[in-house]
N, C-alpha and C positions, 0 to 999 in steps of 0.2 A: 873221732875214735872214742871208745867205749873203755871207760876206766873198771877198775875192779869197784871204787867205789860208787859207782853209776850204778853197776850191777845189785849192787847190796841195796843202794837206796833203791832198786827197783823190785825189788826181793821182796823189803820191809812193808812196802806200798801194799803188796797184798795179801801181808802175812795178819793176822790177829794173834800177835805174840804175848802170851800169859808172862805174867810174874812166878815168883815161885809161889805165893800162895797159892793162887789160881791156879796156875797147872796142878799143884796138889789135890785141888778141889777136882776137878778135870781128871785124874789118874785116879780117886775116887768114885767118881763115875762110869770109868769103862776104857777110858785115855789110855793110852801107855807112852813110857818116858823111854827114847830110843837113844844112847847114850854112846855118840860115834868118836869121842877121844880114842885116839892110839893108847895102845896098853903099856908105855911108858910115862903117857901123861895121867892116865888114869893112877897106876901106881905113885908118882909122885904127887897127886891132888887128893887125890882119893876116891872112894866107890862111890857113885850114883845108889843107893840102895833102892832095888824094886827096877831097875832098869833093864831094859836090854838092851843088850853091848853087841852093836855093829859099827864094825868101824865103815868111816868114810866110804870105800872105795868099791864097798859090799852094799851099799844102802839100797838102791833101787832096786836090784834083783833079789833082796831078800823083802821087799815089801810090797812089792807090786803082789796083786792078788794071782793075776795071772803068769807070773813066775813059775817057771821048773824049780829055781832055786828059792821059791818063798820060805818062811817062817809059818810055823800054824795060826797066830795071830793073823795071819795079811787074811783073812777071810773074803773081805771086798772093800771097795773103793773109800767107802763112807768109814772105816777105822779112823780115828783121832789120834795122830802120831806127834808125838812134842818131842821134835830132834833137840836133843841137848849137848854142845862142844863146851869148851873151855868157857871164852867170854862171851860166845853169842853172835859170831862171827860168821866161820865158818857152817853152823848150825842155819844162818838164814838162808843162805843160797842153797843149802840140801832142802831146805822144807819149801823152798819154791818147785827145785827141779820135781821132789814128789809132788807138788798140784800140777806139774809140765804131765807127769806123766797120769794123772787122773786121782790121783789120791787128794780129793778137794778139803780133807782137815788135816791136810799136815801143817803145822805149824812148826815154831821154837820158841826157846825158853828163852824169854829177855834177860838179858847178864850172864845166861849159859851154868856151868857148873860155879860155878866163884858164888853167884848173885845167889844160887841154891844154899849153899854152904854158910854163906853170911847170912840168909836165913832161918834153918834148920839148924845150922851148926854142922 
């Protein structure tokens, strides 16, 4: 049987997940920072600034390029997507399912919004 943690450690295998410096560096360069906290934990943690805010449940039809429901940024495959959750959790397995679905630089933020915060402040 396949644990959730199985799943995760199989996530991480083939994610290349930034710190916050480096995804900063990366969102400099053309990245964007996709920030899927529910809007009661964003309210209670606080704003990703510069982010775009899809929750969870919305992620893959608003990024896939080929979407009805895409965003203007999902232009094609090769976009650089750094999903960002709370601690880094839930964020890995969304940034595997988008390379499931062909988006080959999705990644996350290691430490998720906390590890940002304690960062930047």
């Amino acid at each position: 049987m396949t644990t959730v943690n199985d799943l995760l450690a199989a996530a991480r295998a083939r994610l290349d997940r930034p710190d916050p410096q480096r995804a900063a560096e990366l969102v400099r360069r053309g990245a964007f920072l996709v920030d899927t906290r529910p809007g009661w934990q964003r309210a209670d943690e606080g704003e990703l600034p510069g982010a775009l805010v899809i929750e969870r449940n919305h992620l893959e039809w608003r990024l896939d390029p080929t979407s009805d429901a895409r965003i203007p940024e999902a232009t094609d495959h090769d976009v650089t997507w750094i999903v960002v959750c709370s601690e880094g959790y839930s964020s890995s397995l969304a940034a595997a399912s988008l390379q499931d679905i062909g988006l080959r630089n999705a990644t996350d933020l290691d430490g998720g919004y906390r590890a940002w915060k304690a960062t930047f402040g």
